[in-house]
N, C-alpha and C positions, 0 to 999 in steps of 0.2 A: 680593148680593155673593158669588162663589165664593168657597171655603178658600181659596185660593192669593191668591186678593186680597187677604182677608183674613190671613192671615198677614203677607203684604208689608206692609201698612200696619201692621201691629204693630214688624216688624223697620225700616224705614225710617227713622223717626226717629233711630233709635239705632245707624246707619251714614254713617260720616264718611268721607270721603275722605281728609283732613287724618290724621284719626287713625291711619287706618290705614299713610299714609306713613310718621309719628312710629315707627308700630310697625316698616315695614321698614328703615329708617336705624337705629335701635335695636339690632338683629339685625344689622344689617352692621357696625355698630362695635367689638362683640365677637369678636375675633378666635377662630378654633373650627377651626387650620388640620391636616389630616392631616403627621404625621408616621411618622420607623419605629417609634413606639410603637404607629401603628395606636389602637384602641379606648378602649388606656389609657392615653394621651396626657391628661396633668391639664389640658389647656387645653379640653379636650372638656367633664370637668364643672365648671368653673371655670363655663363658655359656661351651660350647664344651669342651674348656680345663681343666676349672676347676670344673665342676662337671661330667661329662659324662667319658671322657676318663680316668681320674685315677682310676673311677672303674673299666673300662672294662681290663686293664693294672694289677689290683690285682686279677681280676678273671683267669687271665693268659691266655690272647686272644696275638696271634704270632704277630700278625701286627694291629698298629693302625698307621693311616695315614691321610693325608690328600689332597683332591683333589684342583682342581686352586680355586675352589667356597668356601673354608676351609670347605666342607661337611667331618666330621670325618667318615671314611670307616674302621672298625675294624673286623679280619678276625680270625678264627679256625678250627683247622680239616681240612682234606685234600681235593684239589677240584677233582679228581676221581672217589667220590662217587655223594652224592644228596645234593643238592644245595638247602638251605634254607635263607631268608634274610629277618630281621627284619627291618622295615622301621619307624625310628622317627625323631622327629621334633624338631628344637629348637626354631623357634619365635613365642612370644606369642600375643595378644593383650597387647598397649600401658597400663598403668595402669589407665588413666582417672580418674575419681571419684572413684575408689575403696580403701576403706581405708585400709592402712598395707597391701597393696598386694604382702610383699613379705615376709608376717611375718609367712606364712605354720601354722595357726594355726590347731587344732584339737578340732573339735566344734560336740557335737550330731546332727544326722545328721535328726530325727522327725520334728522340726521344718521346712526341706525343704521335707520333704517327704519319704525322703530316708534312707533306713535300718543301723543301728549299727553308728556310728563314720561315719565326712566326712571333706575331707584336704579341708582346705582355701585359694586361692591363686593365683595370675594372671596366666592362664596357664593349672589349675588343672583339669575343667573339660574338655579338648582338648587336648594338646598333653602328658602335664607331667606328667597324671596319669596312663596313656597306658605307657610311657616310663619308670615309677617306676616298673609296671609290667613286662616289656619284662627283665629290668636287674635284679629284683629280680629270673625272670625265668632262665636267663643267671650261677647267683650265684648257685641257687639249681642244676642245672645241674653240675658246676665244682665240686661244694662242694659232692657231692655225687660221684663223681669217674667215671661217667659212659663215655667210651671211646665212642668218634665220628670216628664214620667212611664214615661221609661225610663232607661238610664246611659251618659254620654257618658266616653270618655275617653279623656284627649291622651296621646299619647305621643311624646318625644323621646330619640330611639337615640341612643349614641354613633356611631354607623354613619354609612356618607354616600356612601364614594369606595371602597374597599377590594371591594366585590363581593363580601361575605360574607350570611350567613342569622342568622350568629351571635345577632345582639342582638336581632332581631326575635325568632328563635326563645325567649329567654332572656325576653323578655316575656310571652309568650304558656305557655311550657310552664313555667317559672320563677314568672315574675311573676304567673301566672292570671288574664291578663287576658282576658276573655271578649268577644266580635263579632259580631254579624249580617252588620256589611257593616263598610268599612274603607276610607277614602278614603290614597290614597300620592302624593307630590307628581309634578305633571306638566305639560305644556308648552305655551303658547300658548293655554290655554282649550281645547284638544280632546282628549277622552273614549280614553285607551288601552285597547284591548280585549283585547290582548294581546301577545306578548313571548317569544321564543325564552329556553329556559333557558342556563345554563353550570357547565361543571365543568373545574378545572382541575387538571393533573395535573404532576407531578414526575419527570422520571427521572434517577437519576443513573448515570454510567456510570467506573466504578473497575477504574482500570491502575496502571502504576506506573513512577515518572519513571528518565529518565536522560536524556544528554546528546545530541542530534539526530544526532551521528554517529557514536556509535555505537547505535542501534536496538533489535539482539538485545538488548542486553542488559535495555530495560524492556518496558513493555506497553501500546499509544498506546490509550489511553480515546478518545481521537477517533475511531480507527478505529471500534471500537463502537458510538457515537453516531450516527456516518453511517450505519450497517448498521440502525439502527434506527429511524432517521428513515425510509431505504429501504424497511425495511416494513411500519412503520405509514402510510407513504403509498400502498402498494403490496398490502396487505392489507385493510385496513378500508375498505371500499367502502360509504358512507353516501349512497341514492339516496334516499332518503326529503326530501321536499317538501311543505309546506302552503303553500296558497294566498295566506295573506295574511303568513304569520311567514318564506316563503321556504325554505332548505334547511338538512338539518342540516351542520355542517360540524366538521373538524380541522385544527386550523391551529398549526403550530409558528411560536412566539411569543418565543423565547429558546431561545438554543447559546450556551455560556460554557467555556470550558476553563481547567485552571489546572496546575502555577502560571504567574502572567502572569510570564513573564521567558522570554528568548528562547534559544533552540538548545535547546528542552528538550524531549523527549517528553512529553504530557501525561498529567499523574497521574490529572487526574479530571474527567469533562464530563457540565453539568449542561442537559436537556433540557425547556425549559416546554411545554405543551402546553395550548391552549384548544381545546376540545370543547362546541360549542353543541347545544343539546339540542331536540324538537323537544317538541310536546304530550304523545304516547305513549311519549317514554323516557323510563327509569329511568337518574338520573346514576349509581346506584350499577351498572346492569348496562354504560352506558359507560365506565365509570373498571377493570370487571373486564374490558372487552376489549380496551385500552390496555393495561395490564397484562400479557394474555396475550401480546401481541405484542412488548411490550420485551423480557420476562422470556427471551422466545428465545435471546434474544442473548448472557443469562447461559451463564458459563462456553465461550462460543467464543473458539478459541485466536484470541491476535493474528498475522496473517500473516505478520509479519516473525519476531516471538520465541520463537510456540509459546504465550507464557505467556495461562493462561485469564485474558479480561475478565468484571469479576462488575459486574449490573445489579439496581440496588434500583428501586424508585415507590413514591411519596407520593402518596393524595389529599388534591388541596387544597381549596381552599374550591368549594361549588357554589351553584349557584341554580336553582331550579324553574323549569320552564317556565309560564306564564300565558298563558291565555286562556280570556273568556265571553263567555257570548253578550249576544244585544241582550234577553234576557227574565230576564237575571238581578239581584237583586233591589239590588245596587249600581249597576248600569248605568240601571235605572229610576227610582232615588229620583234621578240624577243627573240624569238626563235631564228630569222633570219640575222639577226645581228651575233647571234654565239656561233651561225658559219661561218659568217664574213670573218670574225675577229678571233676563233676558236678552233674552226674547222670543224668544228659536232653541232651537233642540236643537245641541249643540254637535256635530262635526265627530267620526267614528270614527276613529282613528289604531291601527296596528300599528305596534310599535318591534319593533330589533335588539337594544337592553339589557337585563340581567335585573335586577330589583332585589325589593324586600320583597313585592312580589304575589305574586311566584310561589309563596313559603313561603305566605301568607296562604289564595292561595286552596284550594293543595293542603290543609291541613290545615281546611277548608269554610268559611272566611270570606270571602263574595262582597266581590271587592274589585276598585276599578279606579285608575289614575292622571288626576290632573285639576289643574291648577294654572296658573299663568302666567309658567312657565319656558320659555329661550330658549336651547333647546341649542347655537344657531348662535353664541354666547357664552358657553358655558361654557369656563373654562379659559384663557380669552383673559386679555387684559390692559385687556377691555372687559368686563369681568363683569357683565351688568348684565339688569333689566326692568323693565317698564312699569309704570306706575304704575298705568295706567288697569285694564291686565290684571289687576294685583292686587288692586283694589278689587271690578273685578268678581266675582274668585274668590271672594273675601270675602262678598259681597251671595250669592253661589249657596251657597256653604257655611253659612252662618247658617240661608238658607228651608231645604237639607236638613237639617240639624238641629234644625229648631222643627218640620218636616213630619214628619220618623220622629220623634224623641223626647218633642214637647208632647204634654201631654193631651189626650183627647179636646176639653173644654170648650174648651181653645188654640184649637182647627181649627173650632170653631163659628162659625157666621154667625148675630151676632142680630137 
């Protein structure tokens, strides 16, 4: 009998289907929804304490914790050996129009497409079904006995929807949580390799009001705004292209002027800018040559008034860009664990989104996205995935986990 057979027949028993459903209806009925609190939104670690961490507590993980960001950081197995780190999420989309979005129902899943059963639920087909997976993976591994001889450990961000680094970073640099490789939830069972970054940027553009007819007498911050959209479109010439992440791009994403009430010159216009990044940039060398190009605009007279427009920018939140290759050493434990538990090697995907890889890998934590999420549903008012998908992710995430972290004796065939 090979290792990998052998392992599987260690973990199999002690992988349900049933169970793991239990686990993702569980997760969906705990409401964990993004609001303008963002991070510190008290329903985020409400969500953390009471449905996340009392399982990882009965699976009998040594430390669960919490960092300043209440990200729960939960630890096992010794850190001496290889360092593994599950990475989940706990906010979801707001619930909007979705009806009973927290009722986890269990509806056939033909009607959207998708194979056998599929969970209902704000949340389901994005972070909560990859994180019924990783802890049903977590359960099979206790429940089967198999000693770690390295350190596994879960971690649930407040983070989710917001396209921030924050919280991952605050675990990591913070929290001191240590990784070899670093699985982050992902979509339909196939292997993302990689992922354009982003950096978002602020400009605001300050005049000063009076009444539309008469002009001279303020300073149209619109005008400004315009002028600056003209040459940030007009200057920043981004020809740079990778073959499978696409181009880098600038894309103005918000123009807002105020105050909103009519016949008024506007006082002040506020400029968003997303800027996707590609492998070999630096957000902070894109976010300084945004800058140089609004900053122009400071102090040019308004045409009509004379009176000088002044231009501030903000950087806002960014994300790394991410991509490995097929020899890196989380693409490989993955890839061997979807034969053992699958029979395939799962599918390569490049995505357009930036999320927690990009920080993971830049700072050397070989990491890739893997789960059985259904972007073609997120956000909808069909929130939902597969049952079957998630079980599977489950049954692959378990054998990576018994495969890097058990003991030697584990992997033996006797």
């Amino acid at each position: 009998m090979s290792s990998e057979l052998h392992l599987r027949a260690k973990l199999e028993p002690h992988l349900s289907r049933d169970r793991c459903v239990s686990e993702f209806v569980n997760l969906v009925r705990v409401p964990s929804p993004q609001t303008a609190l963002m991070e510190a939104e008290p329903a985020l670690r409400h969500f953390i304490q009471a449905a996340v961490a009392p399982r990882l507590r009965a699976f009998g993980f040594e430390t669960c914790r919490y960092d300043q960001m209440s990200n729960l950081i939960a630890e096992i197995g010794p850190s001496s050996g290889p360092l593994l780190m599950l990475v989940s999420h706990a906010k979801n989309q707001p619930p909007t129009t979705m009806p009973d979005p927290y009722a986890g129902q269990i509806l056939d899943g033909a009607p959207f497409g998708l194979p056998g059963q599929v969970v209902r639920g704000r949340g389901a087909s994005e972070q909560k079904g990859t994180m019924a997976a990783m802890l049903h993976a977590i359960e099979a591994i206790m429940r089967s006995g198999i000693v770690l001889a390295g350190r596994l450990s879960f971690v649930c961000c407040v983070s989710g929807e917001t396209g921030r680094e924050d919280a991952i970073r605050n675990v990591v640099e913070v929290g001191n949580v240590r990784a070899d490789i670093a699985i982050v939830y992902g979509n339909s069972l196939k292997l993302q390799l990689g992922n354009r970054g982003r950096i978002d940027m602020q400009i605001t553009v300050h005049g000063e009001t009076c009444h539309s007819s008469r002009p001279k007498e303020g300073c149209n911050a619109v005008t400004g705004a315009v002028e600056i959209v003209r040459r940030l479109t007009s200057e920043i010439v981004l020809n740079g292209v990778h073959p499978q992440l696409g181009p880098a791009s600038l894309t103005v994403n918000g123009f807002r002027s105020y105050p909103e009430s009519t016949h008024t010159v506007q006082g002040r216009c506020e400029i968003s800018i997303d800027r996707r990044l590609l492998p070999d940039e630096d957000p902070d060398t894109a976010a300084a040559e945004i800058a140089k190009v609004a900053l122009s605009v400071d102090c040019m007279p308004d045409p009509v008034s004379g009176k000088p427009i002044h231009v501030t920018v903000n950087k806002g939140a960014y994300m790394y860009p991410s991509l490995v290759t097929e020899d890196a050493p989380a693409v490989r434990q993955l890839a061997r664990a979807c034969r053992a538990m699958l029979g395939y090697e799962p599918e390569r995907i490049y995505a357009q989104s930036a999320f927690d890889q990009g920080y993971l890998n830049h700072v050397g934590i070989s990491t890739v996205n893997f789960g059985p999420g259904e972007p073609a549903f997120a956000h909808t008012d069909n929130d939902i995935a597969s049952v079957e998908r998630t079980f599977d992710a489950a049954r692959v995430l378990a054998f990576l986990i018994a495969d890097y972290l058990a003991a030697p004796l584990e992997n033996s065939v006797s």
